[in-house]
DOKOLKE-443378 format. One record per residue (C-alpha): x, y, z; residue in three letters. Coordinates in steps of 0.25 Angstrom, whole numbers, padded with zeros to 4 digits, always signed. Last residue first. Example, Ala and Ser with C-alpha at 12.3 -4.5 7.8 and 13.67 -1.06 7.14 Angstrom:
REM residues 2
+0055-0004+0029SER;+0049-0018+0031ALA;
***
This chain:
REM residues 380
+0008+0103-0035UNK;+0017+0100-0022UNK;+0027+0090-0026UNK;+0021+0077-0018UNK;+0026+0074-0004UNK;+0012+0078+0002UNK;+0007+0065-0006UNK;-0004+0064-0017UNK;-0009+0050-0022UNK;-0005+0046-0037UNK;-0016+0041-0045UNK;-0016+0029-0052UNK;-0016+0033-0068UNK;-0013+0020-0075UNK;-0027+0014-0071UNK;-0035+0000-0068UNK;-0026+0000-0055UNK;-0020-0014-0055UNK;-0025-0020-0040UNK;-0022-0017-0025UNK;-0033-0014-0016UNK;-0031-0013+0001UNK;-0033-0016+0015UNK;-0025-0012+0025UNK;-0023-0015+0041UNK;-0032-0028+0042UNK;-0029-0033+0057UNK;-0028-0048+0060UNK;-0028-0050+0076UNK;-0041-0051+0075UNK;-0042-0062+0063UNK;-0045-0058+0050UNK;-0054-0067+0040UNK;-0051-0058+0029UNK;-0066-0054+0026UNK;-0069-0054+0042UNK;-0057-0044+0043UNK;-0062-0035+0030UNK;-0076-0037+0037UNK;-0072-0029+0050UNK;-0065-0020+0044UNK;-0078-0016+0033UNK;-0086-0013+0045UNK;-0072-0006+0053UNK;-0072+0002+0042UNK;-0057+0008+0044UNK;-0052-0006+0039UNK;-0058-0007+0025UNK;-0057+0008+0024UNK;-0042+0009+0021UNK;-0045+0002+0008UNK;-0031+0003+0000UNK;-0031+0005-0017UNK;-0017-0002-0022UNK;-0011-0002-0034UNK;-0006-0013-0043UNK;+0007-0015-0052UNK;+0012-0025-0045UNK;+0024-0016-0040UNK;+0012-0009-0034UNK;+0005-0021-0027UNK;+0019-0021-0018UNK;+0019-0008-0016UNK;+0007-0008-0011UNK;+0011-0021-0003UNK;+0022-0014+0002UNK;+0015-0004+0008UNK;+0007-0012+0015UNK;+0018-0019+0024UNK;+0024-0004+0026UNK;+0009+0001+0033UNK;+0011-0014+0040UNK;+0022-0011+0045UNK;+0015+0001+0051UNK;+0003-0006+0055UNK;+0013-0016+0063UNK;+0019-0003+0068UNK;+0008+0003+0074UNK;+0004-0009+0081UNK;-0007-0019+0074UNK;-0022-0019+0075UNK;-0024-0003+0071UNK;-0029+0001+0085UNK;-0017-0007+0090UNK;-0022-0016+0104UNK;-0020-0028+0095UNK;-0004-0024+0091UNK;-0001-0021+0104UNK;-0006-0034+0109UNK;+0001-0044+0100UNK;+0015-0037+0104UNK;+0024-0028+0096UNK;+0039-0030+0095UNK;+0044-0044+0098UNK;+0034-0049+0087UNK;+0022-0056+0088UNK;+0013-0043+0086UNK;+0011-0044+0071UNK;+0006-0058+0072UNK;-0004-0053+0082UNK;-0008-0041+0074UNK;-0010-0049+0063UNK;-0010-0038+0049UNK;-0017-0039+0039UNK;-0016-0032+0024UNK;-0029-0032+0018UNK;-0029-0034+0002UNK;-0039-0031-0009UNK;-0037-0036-0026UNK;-0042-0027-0035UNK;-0053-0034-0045UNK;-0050-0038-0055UNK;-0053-0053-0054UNK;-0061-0053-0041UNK;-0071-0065-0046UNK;-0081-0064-0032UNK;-0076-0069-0019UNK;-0090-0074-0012UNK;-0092-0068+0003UNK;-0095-0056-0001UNK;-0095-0047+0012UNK;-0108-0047+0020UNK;-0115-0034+0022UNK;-0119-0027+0036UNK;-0107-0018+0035UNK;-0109-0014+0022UNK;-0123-0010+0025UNK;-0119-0003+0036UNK;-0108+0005+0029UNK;-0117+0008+0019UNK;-0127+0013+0030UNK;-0115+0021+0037UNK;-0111+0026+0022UNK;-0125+0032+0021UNK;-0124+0038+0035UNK;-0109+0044+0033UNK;-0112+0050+0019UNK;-0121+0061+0024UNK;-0113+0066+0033UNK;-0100+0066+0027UNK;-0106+0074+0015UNK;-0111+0083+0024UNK;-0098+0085+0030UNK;-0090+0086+0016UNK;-0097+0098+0011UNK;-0096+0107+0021UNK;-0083+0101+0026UNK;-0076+0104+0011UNK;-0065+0098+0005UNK;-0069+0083+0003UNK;-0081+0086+0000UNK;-0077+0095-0009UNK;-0071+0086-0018UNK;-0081+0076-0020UNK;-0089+0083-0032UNK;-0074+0084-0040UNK;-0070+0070-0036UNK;-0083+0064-0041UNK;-0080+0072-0055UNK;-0065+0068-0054UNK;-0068+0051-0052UNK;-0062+0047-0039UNK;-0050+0037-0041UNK;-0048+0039-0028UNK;-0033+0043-0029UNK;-0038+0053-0039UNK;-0048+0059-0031UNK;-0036+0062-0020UNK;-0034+0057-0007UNK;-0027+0064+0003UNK;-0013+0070+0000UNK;-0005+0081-0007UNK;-0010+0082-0021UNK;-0024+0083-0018UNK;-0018+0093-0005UNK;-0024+0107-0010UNK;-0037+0100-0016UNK;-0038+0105-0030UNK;-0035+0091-0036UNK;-0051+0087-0029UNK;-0053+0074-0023UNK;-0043+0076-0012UNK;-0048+0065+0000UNK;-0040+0067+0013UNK;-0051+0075+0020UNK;-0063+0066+0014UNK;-0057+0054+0021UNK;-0056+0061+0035UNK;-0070+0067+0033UNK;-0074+0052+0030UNK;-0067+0045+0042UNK;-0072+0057+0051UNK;-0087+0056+0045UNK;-0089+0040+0048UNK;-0098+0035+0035UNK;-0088+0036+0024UNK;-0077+0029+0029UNK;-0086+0018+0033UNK;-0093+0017+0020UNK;-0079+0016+0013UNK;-0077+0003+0022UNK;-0089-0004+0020UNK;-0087+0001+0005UNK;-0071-0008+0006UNK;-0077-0018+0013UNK;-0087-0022+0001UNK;-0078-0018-0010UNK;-0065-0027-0003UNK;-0077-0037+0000UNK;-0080-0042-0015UNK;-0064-0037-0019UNK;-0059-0048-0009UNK;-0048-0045+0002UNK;-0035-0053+0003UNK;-0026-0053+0014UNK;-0012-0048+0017UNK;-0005-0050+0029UNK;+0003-0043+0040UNK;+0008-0051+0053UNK;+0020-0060+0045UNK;+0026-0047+0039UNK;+0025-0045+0025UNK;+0038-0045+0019UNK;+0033-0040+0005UNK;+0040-0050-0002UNK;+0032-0062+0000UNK;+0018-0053-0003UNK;+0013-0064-0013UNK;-0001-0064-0016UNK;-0003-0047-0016UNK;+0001-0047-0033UNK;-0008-0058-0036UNK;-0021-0053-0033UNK;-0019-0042-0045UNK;-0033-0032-0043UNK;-0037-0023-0053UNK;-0039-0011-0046UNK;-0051+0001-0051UNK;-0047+0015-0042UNK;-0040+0015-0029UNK;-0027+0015-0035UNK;-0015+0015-0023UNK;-0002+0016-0033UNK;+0014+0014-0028UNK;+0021+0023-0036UNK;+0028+0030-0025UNK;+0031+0018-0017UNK;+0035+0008-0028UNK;+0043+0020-0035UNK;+0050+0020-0020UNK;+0054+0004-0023UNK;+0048-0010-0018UNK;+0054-0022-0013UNK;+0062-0015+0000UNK;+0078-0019+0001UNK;+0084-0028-0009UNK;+0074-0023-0018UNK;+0077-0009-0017UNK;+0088-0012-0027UNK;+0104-0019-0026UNK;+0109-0004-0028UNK;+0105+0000-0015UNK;+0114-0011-0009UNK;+0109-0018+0003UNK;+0113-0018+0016UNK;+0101-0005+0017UNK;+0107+0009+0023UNK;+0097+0013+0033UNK;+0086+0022+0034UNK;+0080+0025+0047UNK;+0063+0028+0049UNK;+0056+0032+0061UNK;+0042+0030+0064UNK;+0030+0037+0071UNK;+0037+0050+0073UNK;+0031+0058+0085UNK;+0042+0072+0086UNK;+0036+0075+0070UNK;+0022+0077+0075UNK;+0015+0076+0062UNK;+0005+0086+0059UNK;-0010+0090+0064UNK;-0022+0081+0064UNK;-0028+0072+0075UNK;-0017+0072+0085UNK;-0008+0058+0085UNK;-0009+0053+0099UNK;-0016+0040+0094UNK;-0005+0037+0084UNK;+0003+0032+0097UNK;+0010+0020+0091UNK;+0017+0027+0079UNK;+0024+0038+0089UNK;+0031+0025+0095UNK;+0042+0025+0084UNK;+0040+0014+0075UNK;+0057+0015+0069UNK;+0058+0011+0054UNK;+0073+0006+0049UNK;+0073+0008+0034UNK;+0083+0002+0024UNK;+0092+0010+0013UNK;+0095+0007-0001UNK;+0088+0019-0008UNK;+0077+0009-0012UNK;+0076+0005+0002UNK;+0074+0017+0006UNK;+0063+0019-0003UNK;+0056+0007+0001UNK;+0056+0009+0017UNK;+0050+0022+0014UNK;+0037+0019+0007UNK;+0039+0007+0018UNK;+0039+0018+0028UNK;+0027+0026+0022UNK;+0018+0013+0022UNK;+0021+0011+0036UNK;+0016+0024+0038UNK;+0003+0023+0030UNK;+0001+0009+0040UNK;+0003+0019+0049UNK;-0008+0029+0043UNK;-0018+0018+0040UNK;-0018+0011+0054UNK;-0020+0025+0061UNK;-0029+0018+0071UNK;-0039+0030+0067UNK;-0037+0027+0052UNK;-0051+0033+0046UNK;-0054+0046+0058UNK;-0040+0050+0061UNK;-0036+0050+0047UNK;-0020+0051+0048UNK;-0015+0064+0040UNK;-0015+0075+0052UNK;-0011+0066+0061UNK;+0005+0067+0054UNK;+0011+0055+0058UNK;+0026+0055+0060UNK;+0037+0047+0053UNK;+0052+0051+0055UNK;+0062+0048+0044UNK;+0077+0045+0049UNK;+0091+0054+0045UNK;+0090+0061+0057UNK;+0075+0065+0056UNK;+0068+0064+0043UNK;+0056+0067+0044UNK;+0041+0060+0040UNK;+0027+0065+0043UNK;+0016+0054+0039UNK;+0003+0054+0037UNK;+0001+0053+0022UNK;-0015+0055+0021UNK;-0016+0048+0007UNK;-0030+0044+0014UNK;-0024+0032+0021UNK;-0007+0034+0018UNK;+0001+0027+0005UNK;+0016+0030+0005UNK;+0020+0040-0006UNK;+0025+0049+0005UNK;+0037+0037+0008UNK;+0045+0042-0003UNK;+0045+0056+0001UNK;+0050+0051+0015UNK;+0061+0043+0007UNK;+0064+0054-0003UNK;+0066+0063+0012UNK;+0077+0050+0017UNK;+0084+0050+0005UNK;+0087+0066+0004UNK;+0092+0064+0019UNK;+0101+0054+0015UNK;+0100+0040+0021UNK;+0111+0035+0029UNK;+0123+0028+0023UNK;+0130+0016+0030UNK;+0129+0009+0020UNK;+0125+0014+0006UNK;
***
């Protein structure tokens, strides 16, 4: 193994690896390629969401995500990653609307190199987790049964010293998480985005391809099958649109205007909820980015610091999923800046705090946790 370099057939299962990474809306932004024995990384603006992650939070975390879904297969095969941040990750902004990825504005780069240690010793000696962990990892968004134990000691996790993960009670989980649902629902662009990437119906053409499927959301068939069209068709989906924005604007109000429990109820059962943190001035202590680049980020910490961050929380999916548990993410308690705003007050935040994903984790009450599509899946 030393001194080899990775084989060209290596390097694509790799990439094909890294496609079972979890993205916001199952949109799979990324446009790998291997280039001189190295994987290139651009965005493709075509599958960012413009209108529900605007700082692009969700999409680098999404990133990082994909590297440590790469970082652990390459382990496996007894090599280690070195990640280059190229300066294409810091200028989002300039990203066009929709359209392809511009292959000449990479946003990482990734080298493999032979690991010290033998391949025959395990993956363990290099990355905890395996590529079955990666492609049979579960997100369950149906009944969870939570298991508090699994998320209290992270030791081997290597968290870094300016991420953290707190604790989020079921009693203000279901109330943030309906402030936040209401927010979606009552901007137009956040809901037309949403309804373009759900696939409720298996005669879409891309339900096994990307986007959200009716199984993915546990959605009963019969309210799938009336839903559908709205997702498809403008004609129907604009009125529908429009009428739901005023009544979720009142609910959002209401939501707003209410109080979160302030007595923790008996929660045996019930999933448990968790908000990985970051500290933007903790994380800018170090020689390589300052206190105030991370606090003039849109997201709250530099584009890198989100995308260690993507890998951080990709571990501990992986993590909950060698205990047996699946994971249901709730993008929406951050995009509402209502149901934001309370999450921070719940958690007792300070302002250089910054909550970058919050989400579920319990025993699925199911053997059958659906699989979500990907564009690397055999064409049916």
């Amino acid at each position: 193994m030393i001194g080899e370099s990775p084989s060209p057939e290596l390097l694509s299962d790799l990439v094909l690896l890294a496609s079972r990474t979890p993205s916001p809306h199952n949109t799979q932004p990324w446009s790998p390629r291997i280039v001189d024995g190295t994987i290139e990384v651009s965005i493709v603006p075509g599958r960012t969401l413009p209108a529900g992650d605007p700082t692009f939070r969700d999409v680098i975390m999404s990133l990082g995500a994909w590297i440590e879904s790469l970082a652990i297969g390459a382990a496996e095969a007894g090599f280690a990653t070195d990640v280059t941040v190229l300066p294409a990750l810091s200028e989002l902004d300039s990203l066009p609307i929709s359209g392809p990825a511009d292959a000449t504005r990479p946003v990482f780069r990734v080298a493999l190199a032979p690991s010290d240690h033998d391949a025959t010793e395990g993956a363990s000696n290099l990355h905890p987790f395996t590529a079955a962990d990666v492609r049979e990892r579960r997100v369950y968004r149906g009944a969870l049964v939570g298991e508090p134990e699994v998320f209290a000691h992270l030791d081997s996790l290597q968290l870094p010293p300016w991420l953290s993960l707190r604790s989020l009670d079921d009693r203000a989980m279901k109330q943030l998480s309906t402030l936040g649902i209401a927010f979606t629902a009552s901007h137009a662009t956040v809901a037309n985005e949403l309804l373009h990437w759900l696939r409720l119906d298996p005669r879409h053409p891309r339900y096994h391809r990307d986007g959200m499927t009716d199984a993915m959301l546990v959605m009963p068939r019969p309210l799938a099958r009336i839903a559908a069209p709205f997702t498809r068709r403008a004609r129907l989906r604009d009125p529908l649109v429009a009428v739901a924005g005023p009544v979720a604007r009142l609910l959002e109000g209401l939501g707003r205007d209410a109080a979160l429990p302030t007595d923790v109820a008996d929660e045996r059962g019930a999933p448990t909820h968790h908000v990985l943190v970051a500290n933007s001035r903790a994380a800018g202590i170090d020689d390589i980015l300052s206190v105030t680049e991370a606090m003039d980020s849109r997201i709250g910490v530099t584009e890198p610091h989100a995308l260690e961050a993507g890998r951080v929380l990709q571990r501990l999916w992986l993590h909950a999923h060698r205990q047996g548990l699946a994971i249901s993410p709730h993008s929406e308690l951050i995009d509402s800046p209502a149901a934001h705003g309370a999450l921070r007050k719940r958690l007792g935040l300070s302002r250089s705090d910054v909550a970058l994903s919050v989400f579920s984790s319990g025993v699925a009450q199911t053997d059958r946790v659906p699989r979500s599509p990907r564009l690397t899946d055999p064409s049916r």
